[in-house]
TORPA-4810 file (N, C-alpha, C, O; in nm, 3 decimals):
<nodes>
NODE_1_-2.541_-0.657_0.983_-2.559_-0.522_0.931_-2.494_-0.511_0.793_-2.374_-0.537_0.792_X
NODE_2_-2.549_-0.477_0.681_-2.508_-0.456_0.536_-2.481_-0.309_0.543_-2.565_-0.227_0.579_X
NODE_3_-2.391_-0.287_0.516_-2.312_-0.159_0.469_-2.260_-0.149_0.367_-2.169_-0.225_0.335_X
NODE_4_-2.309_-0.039_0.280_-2.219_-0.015_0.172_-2.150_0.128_0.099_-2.229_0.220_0.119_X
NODE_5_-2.060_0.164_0.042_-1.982_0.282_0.050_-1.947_0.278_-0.097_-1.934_0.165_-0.144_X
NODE_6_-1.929_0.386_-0.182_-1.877_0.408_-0.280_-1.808_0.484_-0.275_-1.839_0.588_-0.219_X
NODE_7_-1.641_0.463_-0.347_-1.559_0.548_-0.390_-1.528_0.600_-0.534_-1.602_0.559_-0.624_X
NODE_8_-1.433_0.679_-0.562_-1.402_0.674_-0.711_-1.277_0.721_-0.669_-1.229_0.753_-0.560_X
NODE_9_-1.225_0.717_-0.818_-1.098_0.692_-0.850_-1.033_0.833_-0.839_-1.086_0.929_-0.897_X
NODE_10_-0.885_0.851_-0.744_-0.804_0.967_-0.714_-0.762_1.022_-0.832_-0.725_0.944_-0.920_X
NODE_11_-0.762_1.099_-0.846_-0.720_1.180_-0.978_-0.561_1.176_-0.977_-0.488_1.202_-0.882_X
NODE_12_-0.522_1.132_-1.117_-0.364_1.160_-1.060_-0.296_1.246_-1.084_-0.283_1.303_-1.192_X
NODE_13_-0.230_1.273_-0.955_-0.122_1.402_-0.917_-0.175_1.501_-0.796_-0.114_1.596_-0.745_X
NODE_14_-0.328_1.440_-0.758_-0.398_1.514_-0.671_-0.296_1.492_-0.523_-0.227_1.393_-0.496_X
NODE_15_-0.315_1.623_-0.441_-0.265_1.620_-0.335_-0.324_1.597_-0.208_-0.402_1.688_-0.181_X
NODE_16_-0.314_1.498_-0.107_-0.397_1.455_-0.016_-0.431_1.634_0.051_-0.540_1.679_0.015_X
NODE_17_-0.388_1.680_0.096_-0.459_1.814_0.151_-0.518_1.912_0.043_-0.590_2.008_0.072_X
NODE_18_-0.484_1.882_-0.065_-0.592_1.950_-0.167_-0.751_1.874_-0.135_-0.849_1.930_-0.085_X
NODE_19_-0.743_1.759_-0.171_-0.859_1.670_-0.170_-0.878_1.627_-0.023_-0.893_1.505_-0.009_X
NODE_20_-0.880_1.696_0.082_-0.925_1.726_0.215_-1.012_1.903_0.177_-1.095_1.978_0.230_X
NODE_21_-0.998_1.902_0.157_-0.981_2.078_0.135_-1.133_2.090_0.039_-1.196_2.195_0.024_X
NODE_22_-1.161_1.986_-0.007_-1.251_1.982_-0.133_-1.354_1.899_-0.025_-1.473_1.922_-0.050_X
NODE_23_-1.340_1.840_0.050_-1.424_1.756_0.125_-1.411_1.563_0.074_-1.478_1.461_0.086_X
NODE_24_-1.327_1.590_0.035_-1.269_1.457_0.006_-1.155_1.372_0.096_-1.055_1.434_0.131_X
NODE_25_-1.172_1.214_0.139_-1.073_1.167_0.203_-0.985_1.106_0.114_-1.031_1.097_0.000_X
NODE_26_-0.868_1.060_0.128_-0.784_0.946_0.045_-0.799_0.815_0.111_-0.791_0.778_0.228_X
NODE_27_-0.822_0.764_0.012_-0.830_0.593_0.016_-0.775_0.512_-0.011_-0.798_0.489_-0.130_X
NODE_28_-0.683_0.419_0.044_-0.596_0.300_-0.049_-0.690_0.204_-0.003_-0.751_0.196_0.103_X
NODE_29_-0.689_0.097_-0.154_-0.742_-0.042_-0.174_-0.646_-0.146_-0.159_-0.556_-0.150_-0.243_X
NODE_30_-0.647_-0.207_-0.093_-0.540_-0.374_-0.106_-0.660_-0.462_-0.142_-0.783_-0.465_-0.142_X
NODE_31_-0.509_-0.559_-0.184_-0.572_-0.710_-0.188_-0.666_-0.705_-0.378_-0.678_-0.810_-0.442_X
NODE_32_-0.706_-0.602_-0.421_-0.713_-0.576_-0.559_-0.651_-0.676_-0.636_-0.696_-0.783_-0.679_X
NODE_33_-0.520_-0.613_-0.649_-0.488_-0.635_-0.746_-0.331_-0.715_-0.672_-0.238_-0.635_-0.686_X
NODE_34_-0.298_-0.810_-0.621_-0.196_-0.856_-0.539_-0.162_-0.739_-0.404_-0.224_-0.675_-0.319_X
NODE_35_0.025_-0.767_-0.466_0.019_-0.665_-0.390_0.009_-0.509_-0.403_0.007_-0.449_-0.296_X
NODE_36_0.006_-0.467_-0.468_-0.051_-0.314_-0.575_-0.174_-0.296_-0.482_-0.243_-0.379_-0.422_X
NODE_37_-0.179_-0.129_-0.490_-0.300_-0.081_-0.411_-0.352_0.000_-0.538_-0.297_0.012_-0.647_X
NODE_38_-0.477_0.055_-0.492_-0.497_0.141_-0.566_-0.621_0.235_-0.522_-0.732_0.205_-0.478_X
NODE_39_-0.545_0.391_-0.556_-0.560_0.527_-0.464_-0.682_0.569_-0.514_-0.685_0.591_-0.635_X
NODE_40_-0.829_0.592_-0.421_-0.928_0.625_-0.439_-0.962_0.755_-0.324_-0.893_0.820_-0.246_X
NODE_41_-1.080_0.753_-0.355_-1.180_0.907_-0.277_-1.297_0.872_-0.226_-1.380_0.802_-0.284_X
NODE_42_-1.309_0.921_-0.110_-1.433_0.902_-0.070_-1.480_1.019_-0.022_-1.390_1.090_0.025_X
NODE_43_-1.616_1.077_-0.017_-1.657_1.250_0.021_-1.641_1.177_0.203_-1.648_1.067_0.258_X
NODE_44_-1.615_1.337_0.241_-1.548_1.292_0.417_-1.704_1.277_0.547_-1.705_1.232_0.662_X
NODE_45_-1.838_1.350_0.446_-1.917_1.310_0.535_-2.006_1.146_0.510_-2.088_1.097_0.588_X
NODE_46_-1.959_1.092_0.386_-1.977_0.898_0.379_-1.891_0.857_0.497_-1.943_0.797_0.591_X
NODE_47_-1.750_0.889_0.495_-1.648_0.820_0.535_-1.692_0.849_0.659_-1.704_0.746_0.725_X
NODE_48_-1.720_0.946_0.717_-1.802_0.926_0.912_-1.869_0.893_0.925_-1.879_0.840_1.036_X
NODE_49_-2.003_0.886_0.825_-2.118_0.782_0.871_-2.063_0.625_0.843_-2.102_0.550_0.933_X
NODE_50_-2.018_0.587_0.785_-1.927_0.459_0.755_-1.883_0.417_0.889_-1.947_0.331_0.949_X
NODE_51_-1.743_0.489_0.958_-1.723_0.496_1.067_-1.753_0.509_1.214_-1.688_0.484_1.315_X
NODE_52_-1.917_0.571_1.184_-2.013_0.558_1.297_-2.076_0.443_1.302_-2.117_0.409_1.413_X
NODE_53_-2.103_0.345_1.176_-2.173_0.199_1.150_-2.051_0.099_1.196_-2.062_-0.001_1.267_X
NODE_54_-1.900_0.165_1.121_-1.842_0.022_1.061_-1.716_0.061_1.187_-1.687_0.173_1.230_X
NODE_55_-1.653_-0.078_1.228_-1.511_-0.094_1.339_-1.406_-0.137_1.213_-1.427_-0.207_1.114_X
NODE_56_-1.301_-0.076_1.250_-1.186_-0.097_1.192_-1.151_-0.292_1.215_-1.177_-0.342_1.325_X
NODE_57_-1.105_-0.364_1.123_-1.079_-0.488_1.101_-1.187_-0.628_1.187_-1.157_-0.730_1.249_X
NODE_58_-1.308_-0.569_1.149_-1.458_-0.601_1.204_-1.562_-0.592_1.122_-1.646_-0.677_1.149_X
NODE_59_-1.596_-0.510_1.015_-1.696_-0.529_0.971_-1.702_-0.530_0.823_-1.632_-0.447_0.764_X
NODE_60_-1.767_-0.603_0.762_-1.790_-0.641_0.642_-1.830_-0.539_0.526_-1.943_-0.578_0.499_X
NODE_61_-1.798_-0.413_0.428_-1.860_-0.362_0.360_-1.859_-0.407_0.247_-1.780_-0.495_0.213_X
NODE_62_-1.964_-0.344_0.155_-1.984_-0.379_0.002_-1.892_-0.254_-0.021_-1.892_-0.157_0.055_X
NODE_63_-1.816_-0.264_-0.130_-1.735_-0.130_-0.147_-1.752_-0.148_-0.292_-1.733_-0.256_-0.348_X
NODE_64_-1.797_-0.012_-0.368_-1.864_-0.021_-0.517_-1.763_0.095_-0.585_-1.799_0.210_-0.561_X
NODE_65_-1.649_0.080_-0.663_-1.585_0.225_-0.710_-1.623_0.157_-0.896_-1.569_0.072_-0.966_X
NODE_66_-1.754_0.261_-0.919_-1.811_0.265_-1.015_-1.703_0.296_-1.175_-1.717_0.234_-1.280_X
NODE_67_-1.592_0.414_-1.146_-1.547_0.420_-1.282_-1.433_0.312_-1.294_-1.383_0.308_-1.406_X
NODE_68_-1.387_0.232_-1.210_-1.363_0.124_-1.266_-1.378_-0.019_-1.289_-1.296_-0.104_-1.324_X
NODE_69_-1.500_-0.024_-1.261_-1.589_-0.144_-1.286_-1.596_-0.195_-1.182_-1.710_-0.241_-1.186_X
NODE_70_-1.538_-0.233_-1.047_-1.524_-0.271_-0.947_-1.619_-0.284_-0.862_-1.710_-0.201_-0.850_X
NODE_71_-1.607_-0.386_-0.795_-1.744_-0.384_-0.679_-1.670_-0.523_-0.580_-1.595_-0.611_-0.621_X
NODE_72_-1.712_-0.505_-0.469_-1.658_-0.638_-0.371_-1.672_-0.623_-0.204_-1.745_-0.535_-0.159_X
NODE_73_-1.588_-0.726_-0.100_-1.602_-0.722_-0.021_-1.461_-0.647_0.043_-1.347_-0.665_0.000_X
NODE_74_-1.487_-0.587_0.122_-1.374_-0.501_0.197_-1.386_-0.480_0.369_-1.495_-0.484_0.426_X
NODE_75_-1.254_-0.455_0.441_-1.262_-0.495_0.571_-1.170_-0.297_0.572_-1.075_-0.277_0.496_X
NODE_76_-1.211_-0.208_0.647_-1.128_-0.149_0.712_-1.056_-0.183_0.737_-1.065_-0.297_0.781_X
NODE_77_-0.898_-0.110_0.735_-0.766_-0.182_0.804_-0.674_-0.063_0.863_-0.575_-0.078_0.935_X
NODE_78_-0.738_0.083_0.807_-0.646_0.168_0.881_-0.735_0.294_0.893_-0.805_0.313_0.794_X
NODE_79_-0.747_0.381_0.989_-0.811_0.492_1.000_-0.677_0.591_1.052_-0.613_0.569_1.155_X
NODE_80_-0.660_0.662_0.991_-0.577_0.787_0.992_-0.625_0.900_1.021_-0.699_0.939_0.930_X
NODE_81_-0.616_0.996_1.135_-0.656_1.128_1.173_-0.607_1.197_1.255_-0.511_1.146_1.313_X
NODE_82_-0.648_1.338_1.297_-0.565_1.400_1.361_-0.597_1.360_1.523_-0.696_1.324_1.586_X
NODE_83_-0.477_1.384_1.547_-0.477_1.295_1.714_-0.548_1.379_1.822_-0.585_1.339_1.933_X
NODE_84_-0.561_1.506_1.770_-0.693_1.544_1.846_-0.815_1.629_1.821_-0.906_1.652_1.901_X
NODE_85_-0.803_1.675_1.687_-0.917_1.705_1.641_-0.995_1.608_1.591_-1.117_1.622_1.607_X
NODE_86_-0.949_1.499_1.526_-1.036_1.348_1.524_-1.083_1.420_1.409_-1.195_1.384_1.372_X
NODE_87_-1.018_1.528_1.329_-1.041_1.515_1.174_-0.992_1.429_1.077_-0.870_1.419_1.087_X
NODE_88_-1.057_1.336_0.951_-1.036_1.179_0.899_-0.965_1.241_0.801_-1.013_1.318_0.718_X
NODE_89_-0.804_1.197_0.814_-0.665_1.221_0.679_-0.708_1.113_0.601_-0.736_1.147_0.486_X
NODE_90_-0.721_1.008_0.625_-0.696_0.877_0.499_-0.755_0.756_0.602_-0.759_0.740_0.724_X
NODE_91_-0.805_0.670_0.472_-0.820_0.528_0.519_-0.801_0.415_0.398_-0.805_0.440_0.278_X
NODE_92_-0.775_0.264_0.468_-0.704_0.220_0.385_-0.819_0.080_0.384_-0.850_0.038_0.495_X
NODE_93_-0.869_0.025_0.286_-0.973_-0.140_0.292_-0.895_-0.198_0.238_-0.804_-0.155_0.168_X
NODE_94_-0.925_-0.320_0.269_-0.844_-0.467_0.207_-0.983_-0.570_0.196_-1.078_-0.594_0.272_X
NODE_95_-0.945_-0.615_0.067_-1.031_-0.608_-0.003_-1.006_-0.789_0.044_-0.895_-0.834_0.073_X
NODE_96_-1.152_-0.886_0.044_-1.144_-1.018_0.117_-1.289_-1.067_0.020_-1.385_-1.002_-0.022_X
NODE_97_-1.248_-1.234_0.010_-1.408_-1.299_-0.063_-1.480_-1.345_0.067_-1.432_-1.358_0.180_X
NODE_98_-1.608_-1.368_0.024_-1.729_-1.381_0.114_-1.696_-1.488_0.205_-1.756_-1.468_0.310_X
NODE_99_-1.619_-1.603_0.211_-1.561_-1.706_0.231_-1.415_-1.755_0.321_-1.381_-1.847_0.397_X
NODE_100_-1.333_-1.579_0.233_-1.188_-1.551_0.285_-1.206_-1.598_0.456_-1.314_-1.566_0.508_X
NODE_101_-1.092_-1.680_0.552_-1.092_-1.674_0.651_-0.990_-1.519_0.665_-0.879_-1.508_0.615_X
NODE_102_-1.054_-1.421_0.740_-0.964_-1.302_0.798_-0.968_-1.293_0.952_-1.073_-1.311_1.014_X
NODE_103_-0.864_-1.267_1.005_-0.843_-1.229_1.162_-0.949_-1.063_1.214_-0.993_-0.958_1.166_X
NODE_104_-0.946_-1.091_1.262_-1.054_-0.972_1.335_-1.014_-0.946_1.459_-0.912_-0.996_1.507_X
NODE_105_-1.119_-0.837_1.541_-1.040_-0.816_1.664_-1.227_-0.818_1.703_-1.297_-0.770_1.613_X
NODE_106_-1.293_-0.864_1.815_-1.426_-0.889_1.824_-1.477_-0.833_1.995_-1.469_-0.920_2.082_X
NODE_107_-1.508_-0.747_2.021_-1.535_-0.680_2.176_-1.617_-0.815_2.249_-1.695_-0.890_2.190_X
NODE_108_-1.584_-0.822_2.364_-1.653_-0.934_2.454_-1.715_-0.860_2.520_-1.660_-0.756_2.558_X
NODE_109_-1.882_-0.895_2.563_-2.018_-0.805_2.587_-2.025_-0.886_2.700_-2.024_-1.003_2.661_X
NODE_110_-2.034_-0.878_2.845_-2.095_-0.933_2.967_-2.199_-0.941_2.922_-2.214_-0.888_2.812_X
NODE_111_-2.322_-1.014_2.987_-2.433_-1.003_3.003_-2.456_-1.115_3.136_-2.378_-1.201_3.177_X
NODE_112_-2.620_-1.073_3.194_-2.638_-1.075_3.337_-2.573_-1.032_3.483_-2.459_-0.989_3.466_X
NODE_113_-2.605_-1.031_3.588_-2.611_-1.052_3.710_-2.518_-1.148_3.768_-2.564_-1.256_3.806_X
NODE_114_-2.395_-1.125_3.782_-2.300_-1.279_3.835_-2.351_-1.328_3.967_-2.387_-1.245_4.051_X
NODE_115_-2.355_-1.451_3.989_-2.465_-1.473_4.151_-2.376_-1.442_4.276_-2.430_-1.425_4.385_X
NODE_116_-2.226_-1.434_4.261_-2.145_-1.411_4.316_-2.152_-1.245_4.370_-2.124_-1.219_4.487_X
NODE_117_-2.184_-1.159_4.290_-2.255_-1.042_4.358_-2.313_-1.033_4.412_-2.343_-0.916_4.438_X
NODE_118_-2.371_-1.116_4.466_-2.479_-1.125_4.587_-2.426_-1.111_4.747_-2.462_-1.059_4.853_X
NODE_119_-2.299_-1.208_4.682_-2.243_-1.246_4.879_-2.105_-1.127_4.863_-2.000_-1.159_4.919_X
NODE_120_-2.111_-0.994_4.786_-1.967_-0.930_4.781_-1.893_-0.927_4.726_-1.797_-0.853_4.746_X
NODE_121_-1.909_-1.040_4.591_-1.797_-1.053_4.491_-1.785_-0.943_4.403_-1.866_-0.851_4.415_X
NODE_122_-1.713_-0.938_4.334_-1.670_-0.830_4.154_-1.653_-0.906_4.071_-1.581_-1.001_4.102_X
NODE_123_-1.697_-0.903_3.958_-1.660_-0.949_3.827_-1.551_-0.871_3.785_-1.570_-0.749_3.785_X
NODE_124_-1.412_-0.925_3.739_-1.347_-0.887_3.670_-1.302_-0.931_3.546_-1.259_-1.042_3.517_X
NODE_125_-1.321_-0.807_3.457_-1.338_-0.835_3.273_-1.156_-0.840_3.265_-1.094_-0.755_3.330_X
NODE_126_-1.092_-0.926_3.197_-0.949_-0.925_3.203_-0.969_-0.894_3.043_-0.936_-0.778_3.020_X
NODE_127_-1.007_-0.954_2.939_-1.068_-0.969_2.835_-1.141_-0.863_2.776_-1.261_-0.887_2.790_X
NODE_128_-1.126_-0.773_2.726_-1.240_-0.678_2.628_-1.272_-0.725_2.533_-1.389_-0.755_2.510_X
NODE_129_-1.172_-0.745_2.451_-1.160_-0.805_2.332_-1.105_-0.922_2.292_-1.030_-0.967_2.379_X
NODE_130_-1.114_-1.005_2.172_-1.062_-1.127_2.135_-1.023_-1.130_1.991_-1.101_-1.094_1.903_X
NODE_131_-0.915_-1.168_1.970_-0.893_-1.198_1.831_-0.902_-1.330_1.804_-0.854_-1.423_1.869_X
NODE_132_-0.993_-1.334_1.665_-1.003_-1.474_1.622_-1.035_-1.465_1.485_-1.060_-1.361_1.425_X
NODE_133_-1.032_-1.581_1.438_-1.021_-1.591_1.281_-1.146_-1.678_1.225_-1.186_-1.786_1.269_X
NODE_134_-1.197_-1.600_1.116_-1.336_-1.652_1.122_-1.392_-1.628_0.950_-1.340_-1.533_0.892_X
NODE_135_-1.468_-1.692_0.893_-1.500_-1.656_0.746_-1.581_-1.463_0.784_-1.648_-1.408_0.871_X
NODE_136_-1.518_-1.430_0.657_-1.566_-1.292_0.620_-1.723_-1.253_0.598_-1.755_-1.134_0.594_X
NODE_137_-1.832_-1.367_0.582_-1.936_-1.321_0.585_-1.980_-1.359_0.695_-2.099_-1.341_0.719_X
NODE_138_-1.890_-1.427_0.799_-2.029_-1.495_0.927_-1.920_-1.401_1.053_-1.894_-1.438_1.168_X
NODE_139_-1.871_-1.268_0.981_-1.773_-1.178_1.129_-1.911_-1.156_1.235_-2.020_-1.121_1.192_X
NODE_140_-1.883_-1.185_1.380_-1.955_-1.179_1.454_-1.922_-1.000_1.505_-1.811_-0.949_1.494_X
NODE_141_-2.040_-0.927_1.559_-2.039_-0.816_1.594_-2.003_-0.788_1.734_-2.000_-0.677_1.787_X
NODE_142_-1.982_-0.884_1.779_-1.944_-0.879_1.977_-1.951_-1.039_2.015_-1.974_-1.112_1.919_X
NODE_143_-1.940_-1.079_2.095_-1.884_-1.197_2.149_-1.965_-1.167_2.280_-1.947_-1.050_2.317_X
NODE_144_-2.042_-1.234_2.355_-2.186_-1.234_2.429_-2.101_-1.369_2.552_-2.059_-1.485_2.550_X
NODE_145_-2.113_-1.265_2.635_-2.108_-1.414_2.800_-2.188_-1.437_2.929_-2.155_-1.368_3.025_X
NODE_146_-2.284_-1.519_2.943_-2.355_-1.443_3.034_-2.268_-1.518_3.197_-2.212_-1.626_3.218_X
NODE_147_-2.286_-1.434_3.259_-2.209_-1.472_3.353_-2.310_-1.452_3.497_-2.271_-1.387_3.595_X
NODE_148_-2.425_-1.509_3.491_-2.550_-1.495_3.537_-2.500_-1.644_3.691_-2.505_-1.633_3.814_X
NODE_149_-2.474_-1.717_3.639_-2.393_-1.860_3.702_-2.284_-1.842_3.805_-2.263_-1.906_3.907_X
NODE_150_-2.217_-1.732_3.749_-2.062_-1.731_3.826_-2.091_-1.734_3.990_-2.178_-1.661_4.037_X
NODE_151_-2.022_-1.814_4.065_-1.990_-1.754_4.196_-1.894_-1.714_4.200_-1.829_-1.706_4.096_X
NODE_152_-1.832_-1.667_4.338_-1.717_-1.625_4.359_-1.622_-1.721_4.362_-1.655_-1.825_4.419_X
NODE_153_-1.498_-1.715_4.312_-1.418_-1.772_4.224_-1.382_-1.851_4.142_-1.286_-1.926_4.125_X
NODE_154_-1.517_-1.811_4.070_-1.527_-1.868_3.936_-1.437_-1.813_3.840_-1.418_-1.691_3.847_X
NODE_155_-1.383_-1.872_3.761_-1.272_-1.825_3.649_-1.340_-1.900_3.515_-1.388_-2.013_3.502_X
NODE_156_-1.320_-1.774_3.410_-1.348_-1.857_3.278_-1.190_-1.827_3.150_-1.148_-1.714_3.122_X
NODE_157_-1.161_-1.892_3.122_-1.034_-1.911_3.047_-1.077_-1.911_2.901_-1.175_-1.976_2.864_X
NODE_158_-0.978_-1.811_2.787_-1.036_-1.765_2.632_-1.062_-1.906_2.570_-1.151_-1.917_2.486_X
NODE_159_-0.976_-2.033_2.614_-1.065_-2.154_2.502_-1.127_-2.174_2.570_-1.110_-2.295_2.549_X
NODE_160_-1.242_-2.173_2.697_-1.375_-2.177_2.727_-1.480_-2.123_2.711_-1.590_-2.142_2.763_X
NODE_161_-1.430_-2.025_2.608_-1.551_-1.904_2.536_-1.600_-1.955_2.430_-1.530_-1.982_2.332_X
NODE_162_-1.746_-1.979_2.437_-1.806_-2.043_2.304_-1.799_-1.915_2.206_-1.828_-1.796_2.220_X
NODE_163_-1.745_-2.000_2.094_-1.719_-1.923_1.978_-1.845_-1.968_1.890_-1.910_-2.072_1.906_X
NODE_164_-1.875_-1.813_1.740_-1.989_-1.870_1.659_-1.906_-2.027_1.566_-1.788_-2.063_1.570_X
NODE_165_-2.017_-2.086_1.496_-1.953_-2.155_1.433_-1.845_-2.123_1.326_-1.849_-2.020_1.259_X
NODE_166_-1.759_-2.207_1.314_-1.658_-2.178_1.257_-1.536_-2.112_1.276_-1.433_-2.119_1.208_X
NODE_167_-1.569_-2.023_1.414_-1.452_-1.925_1.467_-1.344_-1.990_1.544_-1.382_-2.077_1.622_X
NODE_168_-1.244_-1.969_1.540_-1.145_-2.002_1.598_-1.042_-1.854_1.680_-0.995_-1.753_1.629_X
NODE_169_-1.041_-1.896_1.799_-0.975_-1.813_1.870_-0.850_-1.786_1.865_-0.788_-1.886_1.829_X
NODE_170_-0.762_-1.669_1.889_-0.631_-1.640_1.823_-0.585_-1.637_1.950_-0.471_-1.680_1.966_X
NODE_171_-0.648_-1.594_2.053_-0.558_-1.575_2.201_-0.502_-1.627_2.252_-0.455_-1.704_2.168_X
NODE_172_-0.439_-1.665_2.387_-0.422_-1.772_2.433_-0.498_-1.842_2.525_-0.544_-1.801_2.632_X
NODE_173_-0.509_-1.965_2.468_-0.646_-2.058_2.547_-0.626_-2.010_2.722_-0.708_-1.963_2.802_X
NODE_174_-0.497_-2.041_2.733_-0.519_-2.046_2.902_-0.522_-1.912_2.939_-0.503_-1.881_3.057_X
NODE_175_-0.537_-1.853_2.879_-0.539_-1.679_2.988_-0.683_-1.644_3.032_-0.790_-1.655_2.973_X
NODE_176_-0.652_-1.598_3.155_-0.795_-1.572_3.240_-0.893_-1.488_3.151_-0.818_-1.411_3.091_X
NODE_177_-1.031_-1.462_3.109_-1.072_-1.347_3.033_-1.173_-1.303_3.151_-1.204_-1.184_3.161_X
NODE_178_-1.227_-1.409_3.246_-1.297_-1.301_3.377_-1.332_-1.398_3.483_-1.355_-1.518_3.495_X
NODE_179_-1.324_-1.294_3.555_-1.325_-1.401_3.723_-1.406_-1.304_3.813_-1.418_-1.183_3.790_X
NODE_180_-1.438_-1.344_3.874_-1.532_-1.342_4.001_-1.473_-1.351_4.151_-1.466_-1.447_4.228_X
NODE_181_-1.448_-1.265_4.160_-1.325_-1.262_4.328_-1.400_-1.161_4.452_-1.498_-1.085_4.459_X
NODE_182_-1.317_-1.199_4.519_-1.358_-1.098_4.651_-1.298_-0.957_4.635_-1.194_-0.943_4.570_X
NODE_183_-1.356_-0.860_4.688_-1.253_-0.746_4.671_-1.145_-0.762_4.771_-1.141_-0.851_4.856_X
NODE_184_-1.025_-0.634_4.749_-0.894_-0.663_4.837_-0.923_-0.638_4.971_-1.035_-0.587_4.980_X
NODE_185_-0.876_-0.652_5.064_-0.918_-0.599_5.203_-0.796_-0.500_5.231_-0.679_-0.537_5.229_X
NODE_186_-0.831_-0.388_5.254_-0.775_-0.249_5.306_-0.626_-0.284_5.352_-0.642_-0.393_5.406_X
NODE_187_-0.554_-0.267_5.356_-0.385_-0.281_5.425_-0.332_-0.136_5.477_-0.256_-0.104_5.569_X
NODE_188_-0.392_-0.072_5.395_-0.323_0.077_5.433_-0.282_0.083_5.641_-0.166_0.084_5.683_X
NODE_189_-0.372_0.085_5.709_-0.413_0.121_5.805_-0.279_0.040_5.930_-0.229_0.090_6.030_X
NODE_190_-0.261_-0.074_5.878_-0.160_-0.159_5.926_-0.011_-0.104_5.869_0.073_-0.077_5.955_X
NODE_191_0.017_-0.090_5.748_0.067_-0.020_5.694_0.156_0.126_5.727_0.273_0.165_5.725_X
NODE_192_0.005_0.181_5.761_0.032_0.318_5.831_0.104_0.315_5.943_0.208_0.376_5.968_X
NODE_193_0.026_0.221_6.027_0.097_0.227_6.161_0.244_0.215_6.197_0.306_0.274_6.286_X
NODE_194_0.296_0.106_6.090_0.429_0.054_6.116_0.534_0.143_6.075_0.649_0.137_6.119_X
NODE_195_0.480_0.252_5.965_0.597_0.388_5.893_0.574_0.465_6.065_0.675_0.502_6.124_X
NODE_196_0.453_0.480_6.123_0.409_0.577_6.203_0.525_0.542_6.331_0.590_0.631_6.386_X
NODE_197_0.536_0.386_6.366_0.642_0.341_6.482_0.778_0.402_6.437_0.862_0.430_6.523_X
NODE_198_0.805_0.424_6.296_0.978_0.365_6.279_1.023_0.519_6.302_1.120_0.571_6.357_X
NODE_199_0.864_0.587_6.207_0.911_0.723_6.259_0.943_0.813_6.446_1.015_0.883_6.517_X
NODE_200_0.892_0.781_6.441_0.888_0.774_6.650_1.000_0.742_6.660_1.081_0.835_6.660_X
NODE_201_1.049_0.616_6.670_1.160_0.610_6.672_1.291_0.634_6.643_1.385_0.597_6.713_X
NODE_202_1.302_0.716_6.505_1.325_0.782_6.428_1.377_0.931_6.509_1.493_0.965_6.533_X
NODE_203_1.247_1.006_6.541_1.276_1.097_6.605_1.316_1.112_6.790_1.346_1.203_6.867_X
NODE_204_1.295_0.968_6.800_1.341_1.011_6.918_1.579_0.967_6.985_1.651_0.979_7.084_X
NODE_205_1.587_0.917_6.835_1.685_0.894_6.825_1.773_0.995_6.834_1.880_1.003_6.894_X
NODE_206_1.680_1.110_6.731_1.740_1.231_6.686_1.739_1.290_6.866_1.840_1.285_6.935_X
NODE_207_1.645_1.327_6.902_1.617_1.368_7.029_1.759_1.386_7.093_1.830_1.486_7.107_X
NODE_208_1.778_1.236_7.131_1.843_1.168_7.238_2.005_1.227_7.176_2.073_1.291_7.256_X
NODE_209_2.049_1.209_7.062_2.199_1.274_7.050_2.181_1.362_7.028_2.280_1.396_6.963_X
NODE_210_2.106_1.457_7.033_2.107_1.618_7.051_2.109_1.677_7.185_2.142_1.792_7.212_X
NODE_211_2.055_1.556_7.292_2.072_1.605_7.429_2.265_1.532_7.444_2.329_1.549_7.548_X
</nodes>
């Protein structure tokens, strides 16, 4: 998916809730210019359609801020808002070449029917997500497993996840990311019974030194 966004340049001395107020977000740029950022604008209904296309430290934009000649590749790295009106204060890109290896964070997508559902099993996703490190133009959009094969207690472990080419996984190889098990079998009921004896006994203790 090609996405692209234009900003321009913050006026200086402007006040982030002035330029909310105007329909404007604040923007910091990294990776520009070292370590130096530099404070831009974006109108706040780009910056939600942006955010409805683009995942924070996942997707690739063209980012174009015309009055200062600028144009390049940029990764979301911070979304700032209110914690429950989910109105957008600020966001921050870091700016990466077509080539740059960058870390990402990449959602893991089931796909199929595990055969193990057949005789009673559950698939369990331990795994949502994966971090791995991968060139900036080949960021994968989800991470795909079909788990069509699994029986019941089948286990698949994060370095057994085929990665696209070039990706390298950040997790740890040996941790479970999904398995295929039986469900638990009920305990309560056994459980119950044995609070249900101590109590009985319990009260008939009381009983007995009261007579």
């Amino acid at each position: 998916m090609n996405i692209s966004v234009e900003c321009k340049s913050r006026p200086e001395g402007s006040k982030p809730k002035a330029l909310r107020r105007e329909g404007l977000i604040p923007v910091a740029l990294y990776g520009h210019d070292g370590a130096n950022s530099i404070s831009l604008t974006i109108p706040d209904k780009e910056a939600q359609l942006l955010l409805r296309d683009a995942a924070v430290n996942n997707t690739l934009i063209d980012l174009n801020v015309p009055d200062i000649s600028w144009q390049g590749k940029a990764l979301i790295r911070e979304v700032q808002a209110h914690p429950w009106k989910r109105t957008l204060h600020h966001l921050s890109f870091f700016t990466v070449s077509a080539k740059q290896q960058v870390e990402i964070v990449v959602p893991v997508i089931l796909v199929g029917n595990a055969a193990g559902t057949k005789e009673g099993g559950i698939v369990e996703q331990i795994m949502t997500e994966l971090n791995i490190s991968c060139a900036a133009d080949s960021i994968p959009e989800s991470i795909e497993i079909d788990v069509s094969n699994f029986e019941i207690g089948s286990v698949l472990h994060v370095g057994e996840i085929v990665l696209p080419k070039g990706a390298e996984v950040l997790d740890d190889p040996e941790r479970t990311a999904i398995a295929v098990v039986l469900p638990s079998k009920p305990v309560e009921t056994e459980a119950t019974g044995e609070m249900g004896a101590t109590e009985v006994s319990q009260q008939s203790a009381a009983q007995t030194t009261e007579g």
